[in-house]
N, C-alpha and C positions, 0 to 999 in steps of 0.2 A: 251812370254818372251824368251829371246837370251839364250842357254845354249852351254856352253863353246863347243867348237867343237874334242878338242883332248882328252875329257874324255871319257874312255870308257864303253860301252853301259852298264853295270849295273850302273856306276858310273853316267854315264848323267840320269837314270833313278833315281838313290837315291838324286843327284842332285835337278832333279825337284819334286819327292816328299818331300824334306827338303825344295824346294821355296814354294810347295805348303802350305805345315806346318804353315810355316813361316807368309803367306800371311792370311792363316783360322786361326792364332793365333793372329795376328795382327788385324783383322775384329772381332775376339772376344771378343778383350780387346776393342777395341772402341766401340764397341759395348757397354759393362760393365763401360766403361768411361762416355759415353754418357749416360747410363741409370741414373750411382749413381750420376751423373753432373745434370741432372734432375730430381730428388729427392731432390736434395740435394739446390737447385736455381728456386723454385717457382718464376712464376709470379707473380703481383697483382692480375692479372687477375683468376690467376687459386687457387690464396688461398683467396680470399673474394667472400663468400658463400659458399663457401664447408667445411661442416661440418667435414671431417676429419682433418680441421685445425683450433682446437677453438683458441678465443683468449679473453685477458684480457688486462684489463688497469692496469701499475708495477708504482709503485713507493716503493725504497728498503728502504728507510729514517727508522731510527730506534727510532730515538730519537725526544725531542719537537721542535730544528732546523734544519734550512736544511744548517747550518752552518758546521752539521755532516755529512759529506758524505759517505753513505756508500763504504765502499770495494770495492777492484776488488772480493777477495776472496769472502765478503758477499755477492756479485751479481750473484756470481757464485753459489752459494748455491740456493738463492732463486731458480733462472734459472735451477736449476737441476729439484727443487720443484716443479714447473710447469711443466714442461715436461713431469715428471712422470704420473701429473694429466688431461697428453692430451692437455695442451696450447700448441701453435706452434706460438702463433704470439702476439708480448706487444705491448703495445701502452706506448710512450711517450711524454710530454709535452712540454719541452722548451731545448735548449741549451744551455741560456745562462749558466747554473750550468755545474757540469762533470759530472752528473750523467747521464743522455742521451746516450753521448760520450763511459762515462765506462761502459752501458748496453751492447750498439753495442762489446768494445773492448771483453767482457767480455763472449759474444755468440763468435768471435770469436777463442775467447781462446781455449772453450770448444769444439767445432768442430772440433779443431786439436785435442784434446783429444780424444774424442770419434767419427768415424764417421758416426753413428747412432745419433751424437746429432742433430737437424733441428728446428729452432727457428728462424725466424723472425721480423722484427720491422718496425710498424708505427712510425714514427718519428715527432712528433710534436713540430711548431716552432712560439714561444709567440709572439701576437702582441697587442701592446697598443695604445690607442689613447694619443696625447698631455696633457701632465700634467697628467698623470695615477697615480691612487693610492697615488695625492695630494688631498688638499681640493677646488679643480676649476681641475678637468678634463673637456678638450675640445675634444669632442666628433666629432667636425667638424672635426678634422685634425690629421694626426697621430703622433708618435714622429716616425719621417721619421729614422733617424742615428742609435736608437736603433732596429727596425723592419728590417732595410738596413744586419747590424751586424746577427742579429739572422738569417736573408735569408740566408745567405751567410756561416752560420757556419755549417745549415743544406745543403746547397749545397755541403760544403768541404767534411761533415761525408759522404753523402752519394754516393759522387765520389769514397772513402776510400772502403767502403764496400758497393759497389752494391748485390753482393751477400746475405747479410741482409735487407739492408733496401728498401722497397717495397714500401712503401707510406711517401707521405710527406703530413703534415696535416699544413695550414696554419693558425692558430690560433687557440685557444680554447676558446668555449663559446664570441666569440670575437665582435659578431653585438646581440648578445641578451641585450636588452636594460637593463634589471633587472641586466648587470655587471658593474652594476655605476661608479664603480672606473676605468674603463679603454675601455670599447667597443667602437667599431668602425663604420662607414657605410660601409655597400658592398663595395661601389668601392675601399675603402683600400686592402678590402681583393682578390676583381677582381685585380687590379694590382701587387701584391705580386702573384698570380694566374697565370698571365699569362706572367709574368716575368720565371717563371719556368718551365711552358709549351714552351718557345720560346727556351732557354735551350735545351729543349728534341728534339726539332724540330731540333736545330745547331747540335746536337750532342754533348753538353755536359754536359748533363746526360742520363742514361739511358733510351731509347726511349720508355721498358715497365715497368718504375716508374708511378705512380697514384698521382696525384695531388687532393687533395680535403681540404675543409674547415669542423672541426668539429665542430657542434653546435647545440643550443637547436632546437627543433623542430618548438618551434615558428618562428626562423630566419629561417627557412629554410622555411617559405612561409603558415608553419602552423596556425602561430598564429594569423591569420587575415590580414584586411587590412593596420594596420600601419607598417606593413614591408614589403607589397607590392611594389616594382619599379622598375625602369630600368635596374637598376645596378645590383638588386638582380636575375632579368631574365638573365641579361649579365652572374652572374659567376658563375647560372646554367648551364649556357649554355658552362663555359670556364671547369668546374671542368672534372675530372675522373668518378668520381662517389659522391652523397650526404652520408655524415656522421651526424648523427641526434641523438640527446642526450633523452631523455623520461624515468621523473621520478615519477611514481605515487606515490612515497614513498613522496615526499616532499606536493603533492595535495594533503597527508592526512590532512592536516594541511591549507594550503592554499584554498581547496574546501571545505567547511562548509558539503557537502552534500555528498562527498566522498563516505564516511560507511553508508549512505542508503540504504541499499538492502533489502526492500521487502520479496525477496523468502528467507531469512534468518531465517526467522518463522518455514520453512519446516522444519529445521535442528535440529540434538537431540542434540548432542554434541560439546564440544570445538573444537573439532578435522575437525569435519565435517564444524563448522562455517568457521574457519578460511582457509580451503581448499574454499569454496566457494570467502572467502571475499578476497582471495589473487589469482585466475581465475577471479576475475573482475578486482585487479588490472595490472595484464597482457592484459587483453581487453583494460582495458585504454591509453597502450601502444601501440595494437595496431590500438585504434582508431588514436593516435597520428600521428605514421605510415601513415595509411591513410591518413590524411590531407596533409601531404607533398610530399604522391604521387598525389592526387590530383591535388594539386597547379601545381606539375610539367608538370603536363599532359594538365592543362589547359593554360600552357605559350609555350605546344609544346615542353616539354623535356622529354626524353627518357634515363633514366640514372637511373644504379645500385643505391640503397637506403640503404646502410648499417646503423647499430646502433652504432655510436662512443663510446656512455656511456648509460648506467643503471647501477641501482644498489638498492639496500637493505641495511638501516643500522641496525644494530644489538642490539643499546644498543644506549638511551638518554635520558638526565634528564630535555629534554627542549619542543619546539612543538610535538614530535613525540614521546615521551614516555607515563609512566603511568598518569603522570598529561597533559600529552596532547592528541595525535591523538592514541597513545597506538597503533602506529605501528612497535615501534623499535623492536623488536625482533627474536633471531633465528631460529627457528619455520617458523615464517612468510619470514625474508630473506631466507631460503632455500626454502620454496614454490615458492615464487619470482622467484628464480635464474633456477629452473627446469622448471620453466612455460615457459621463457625466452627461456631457452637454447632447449625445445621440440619445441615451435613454430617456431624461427628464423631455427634452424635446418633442419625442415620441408619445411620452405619456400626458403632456398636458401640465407639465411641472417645471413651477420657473426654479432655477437653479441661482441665489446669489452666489457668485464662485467667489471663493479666498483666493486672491486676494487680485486686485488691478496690479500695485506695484509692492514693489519690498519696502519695507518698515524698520528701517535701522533702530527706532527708537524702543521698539520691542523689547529686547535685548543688549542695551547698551553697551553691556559690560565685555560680550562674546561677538562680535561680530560676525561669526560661523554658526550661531545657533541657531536652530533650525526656524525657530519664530520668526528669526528677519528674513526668511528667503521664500515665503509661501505667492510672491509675485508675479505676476506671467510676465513682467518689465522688472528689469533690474532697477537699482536707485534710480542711476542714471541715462537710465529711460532705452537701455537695448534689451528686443525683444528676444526672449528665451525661445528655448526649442519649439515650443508650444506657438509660438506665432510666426514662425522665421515665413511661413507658406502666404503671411499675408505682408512681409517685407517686401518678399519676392514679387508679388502682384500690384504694387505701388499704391497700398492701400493708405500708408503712413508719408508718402511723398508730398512735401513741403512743411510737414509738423516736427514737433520738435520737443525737448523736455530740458530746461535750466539752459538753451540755444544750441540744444546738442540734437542732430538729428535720429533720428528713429532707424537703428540699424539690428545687427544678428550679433546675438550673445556670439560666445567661440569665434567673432569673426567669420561666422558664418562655416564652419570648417568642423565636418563630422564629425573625422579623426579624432579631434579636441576634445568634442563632447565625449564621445566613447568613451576616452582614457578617465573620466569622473563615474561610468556606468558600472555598477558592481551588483553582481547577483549574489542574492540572501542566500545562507547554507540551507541548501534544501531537503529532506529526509523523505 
């Protein structure tokens, strides 16, 4: 560097140690820029399977419609709540509501707030086949205008804030044939696919956004040969990565033979059965797992396999409770939820879990049914069995949900819970 020529010699010399300063002060700060810049703007890549970025599936809905939107403020609460509890990354469902929208606005509120705050989003963007959720849905063909609209709204948001949104998920549950009222065939969701992939290629979305479709297991190549095809190998082959749903909570009911376990005999106690009978239903997850790596491997794809959804419900007066599969309960969702989170953990597999909080609006009509209770947080924001260990540790201390603080389901009181624990008739 040029140092002025008519200053004299201590002055050229303080001179050039104020440029030098200047220049190791400037190298520091970007340095510091660049670190808290990357901290602060995960990849896909670098936050799906690492464990130090859990993540869950949000919906803030408080009430029985979703005519009720919640808050920016109430989003923001929850979003606190989570963070606390180690989430780094929600999953969301659709755009066509504002709730999607106000998650994303509402992370980045809070970031300028605090710069320690780091929250992410899967963004997911609804797609239906023709005639959806009439009584003649056509399954051949899609409702192009509506899927056209939702593409396009998750395109905008996530031009808006690159910086949050990390994944785009195009459809939910949207080729598993059991969605009567609205699923699709593959190549709906191949072309919606790779309409957004061509995007990333032009440049106009971000080139390390993750494209994927989240769905049951079976569509993802698990479930046999009738969702075997062409299409399905094509948008294996077009995605980022597979997102695979696996709910052995629901196969209590739908598998007759589910709660057969044999070595159940060995066991002395409630405690002990139900720790057995809920490590088989984590097996059965990850047999699940398996068949869609499988499949994958057998069409020649080579692709991350994350878990889009599981989950646990808590409490139902229908197949899953006491007069049925006598699986609802908190006891058993919290074994669930820790089997889940030690295996995917272990293996490099992010897990979004079902659900953050309970969904009244689910299930409007039943209040007890088992849709609305797959929450780790009740409505009103007390934490289930499943968290009571981070009540305890004052991980939720000073937070709060609708100005009600963050306390323990049952009152915190075993006895309680027990009296709702019922073991499945076992053979």
């Amino acid at each position: 560097m040029r140092i002025v020529s008519s200053l004299p010699t201590i002055g050229r010399i303080t001179g050039l140690l104020g440029t030098l300063f200047t220049l190791l002060l400037g190298l520091m700060l970007f340095s510091c820029e660049t670190k808290s810049t990357t901290m602060q703007s995960k990849t896909a890549s670098e936050l799906l399977g690492n464990p130090n970025y859990q993540a869950i599936s949000y919906g803030g809905y408080r009430k029985v419609s979703r005519e009720f939107q919640p808050t920016l403020d109430q989003l923001k609460e929850d979003l606190r709540i989570l963070h606390a509890m180690g989430i780094r990354i929600v999953r969301t469902y659709n755009v066509q509501l504002p709730h999607a929208t106000n998650v994303v606005k509402a992370i980045a509120e809070l970031k300028k707030e605090d710069s320690n705050f780091e929250m992410y989003v899967m963004l997911g963007a609804w797609i239906d086949c023709e005639g959806a959720w009439t009584s003649s849905p056509n399954h051949e063909k899609e409702d192009y205008a509506a899927n056209k609209a939702e593409i396009e709204r998750a395109v905008e948001l996530t031009r808006a804030y690159p910086d949050i949104i990390k994944v785009i998920a195009v459809g939910n549950e949207a080729m598993v044939h059991w969605a009567a009222s609205y699923f699709v065939k593959p190549n709906v969701i191949l072309e919606w696919v790779n309409y957004l992939q061509t995007l990333k290629t032009n440049g106009d979305l971000p080139k390390e956004l993750w494209i994927t479709s989240s769905d049951n297991f079976a569509s993802w190549g698990g479930g046999g040969s009738e969702y075997h095809n062409e299409d399905l190998k094509r948008l294996a082959k077009a995605v980022d990565y597979v997102s695979m749903h696996t709910y052995p909570f629901h196969d209590t009911h739908y598998n007759p033979s589910f709660w057969n376990i044999k070595a159940v005999k060995t066991y002395k106690d409630t405690n002990d059965v139900n720790s057995l009978l809920m490590k088989s239903a984590v097996n059965y997850s990850k047999m699940q797992y398996k068949q869609v790596s499988d499949y994958l491997k057998s069409i020649g794809v080579d692709k991350p396999i994350h878990i889009g959804e599981t989950g646990w419900a808590s409490k139902s007066d229908g197949f899953y409770g006491p007069e049925g599969s006598k699986a609802a309960d908190e006891l058993k969702q919290s074994m669930y939820h820790q089997g889940m989170r030690e295996w995917t953990d272990t293996e490099g597999i992010s897990c979004f879990y079902f659900e953050a909080f309970d969904e009244p609006w689910k299930s409007s009509a039943n209040p007890n049914d088992s849709e609305n209770h797959f929450g780790l947080f009740t409505r009103d924001g007390k934490a289930k069995y499943t968290l009571w260990h981070l009540v305890d540790s004052g991980v939720f201390e000073g937070l709060s949900r609708d100005g009600k603080p963050i306390t323990k389901s049952y009152n915190g009181e075993s006895a309680l819970l027990n009296k709702d624990v019922h073991l499945p008739v076992l053979k």
